[in-house]
C-alpha positions in Angstrom: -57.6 16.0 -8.4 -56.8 17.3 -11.8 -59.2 19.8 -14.1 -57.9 18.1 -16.6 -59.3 14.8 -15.7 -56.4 12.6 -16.2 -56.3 11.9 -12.5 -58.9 9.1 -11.3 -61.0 10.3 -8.6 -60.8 8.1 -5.3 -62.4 8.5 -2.3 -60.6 10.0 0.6 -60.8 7.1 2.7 -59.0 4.9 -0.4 -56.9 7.7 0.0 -55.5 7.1 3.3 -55.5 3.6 3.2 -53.4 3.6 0.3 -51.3 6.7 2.2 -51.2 4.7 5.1 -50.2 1.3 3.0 -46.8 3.3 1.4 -46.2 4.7 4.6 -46.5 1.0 6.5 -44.2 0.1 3.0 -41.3 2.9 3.8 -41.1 1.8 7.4 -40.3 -1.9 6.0 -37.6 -0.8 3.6 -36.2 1.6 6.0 -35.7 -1.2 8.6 -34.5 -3.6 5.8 -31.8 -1.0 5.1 -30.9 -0.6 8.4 -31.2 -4.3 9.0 -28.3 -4.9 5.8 -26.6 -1.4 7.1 -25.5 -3.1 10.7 -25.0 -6.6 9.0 -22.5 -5.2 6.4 -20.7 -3.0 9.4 -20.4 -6.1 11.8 -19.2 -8.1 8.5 -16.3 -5.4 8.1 -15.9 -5.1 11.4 -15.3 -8.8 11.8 -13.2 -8.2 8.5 -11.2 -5.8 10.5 -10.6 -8.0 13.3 -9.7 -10.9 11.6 -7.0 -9.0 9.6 -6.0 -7.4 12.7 -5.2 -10.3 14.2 -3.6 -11.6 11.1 -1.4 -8.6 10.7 -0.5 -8.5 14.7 0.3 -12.3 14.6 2.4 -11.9 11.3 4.3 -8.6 13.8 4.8 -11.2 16.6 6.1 -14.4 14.3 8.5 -11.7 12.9 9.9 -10.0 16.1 10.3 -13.9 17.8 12.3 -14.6 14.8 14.5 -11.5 14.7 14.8 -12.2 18.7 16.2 -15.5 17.8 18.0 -14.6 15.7 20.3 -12.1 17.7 19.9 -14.4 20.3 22.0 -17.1 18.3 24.1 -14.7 17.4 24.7 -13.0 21.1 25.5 -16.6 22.2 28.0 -17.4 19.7 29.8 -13.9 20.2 29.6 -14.4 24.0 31.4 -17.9 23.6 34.0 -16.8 21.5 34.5 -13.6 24.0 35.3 -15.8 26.9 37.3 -17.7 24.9 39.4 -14.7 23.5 39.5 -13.3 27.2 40.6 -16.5 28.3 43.5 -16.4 26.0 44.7 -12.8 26.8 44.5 -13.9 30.6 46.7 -16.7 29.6 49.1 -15.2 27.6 49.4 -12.0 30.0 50.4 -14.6 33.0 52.9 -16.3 30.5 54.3 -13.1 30.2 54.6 -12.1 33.4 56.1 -14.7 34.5 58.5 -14.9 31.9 59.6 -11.2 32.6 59.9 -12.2 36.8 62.2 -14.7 35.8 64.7 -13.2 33.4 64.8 -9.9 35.6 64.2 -10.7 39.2 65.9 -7.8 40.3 64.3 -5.5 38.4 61.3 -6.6 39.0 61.8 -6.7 42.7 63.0 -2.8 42.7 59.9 -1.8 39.9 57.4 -3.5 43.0 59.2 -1.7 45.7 58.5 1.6 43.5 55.1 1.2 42.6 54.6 0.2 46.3 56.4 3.6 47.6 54.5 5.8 44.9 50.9 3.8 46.0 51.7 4.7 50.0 52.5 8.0 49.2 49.5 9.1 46.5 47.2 7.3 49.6 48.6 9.4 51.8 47.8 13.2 50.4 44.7 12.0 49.8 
């Protein structure tokens, strides 16, 4: 209490009831704060989920298309492989047996040769 008399005089047992009264009043705000504290973390952390999920189904969309993608492609250049590769096989049988033809001989001797050279590089080694 005050000397100067400004303060009203209350009995100490006021006193503690009204001590006891903000202190009852600071437990309830404290728990209310805590109360919108873990409300406003699960909210972002729901938040953070749901764009998590968002943003990892955006990364799969995206990788199944680029996979689909190459995967068109890897076909087409496949195909047109086998078809090039059949071509060369063709042609290189045309050519062979055009060359038997217009030089038996010399094709006979050039089989005998490689023969020969085959036996005998077999043989050192």
């Amino acid at each position: 209490m005050r000397a100067n008399g400004t303060a009203h005089a209350l009995p100490s047992k006021d006193l503690v009831k009204e001590i006891n009264a903000l202190k009852a009043q600071l437990k309830k705000l404290s728990s209310a704060m805590e109360a919108d504290a873990t409300e406003g973390v699960s909210r972002a952390v729901g938040t953070i989920e749901s764009k998590s999920k968002q943003a990892i189904d955006e990364a799969i969309e995206t990788a199944q298309n680029f996979i689909d993608e190459y995967a068109d492609n890897a076909k087409d250049y496949a195909a047109a492989l086998g078809k090039k590769s059949e071509q060369l096989r063709d042609s290189a049988a045309s050519s062979l047996v055009e060359t038997v033809q217009a030089r038996p001989f010399g094709t006979l001797a050039a089989v005998i040769g490689i023969g020969f050279l085959a036996g005998f590089l077999c043989r050192r080694g």
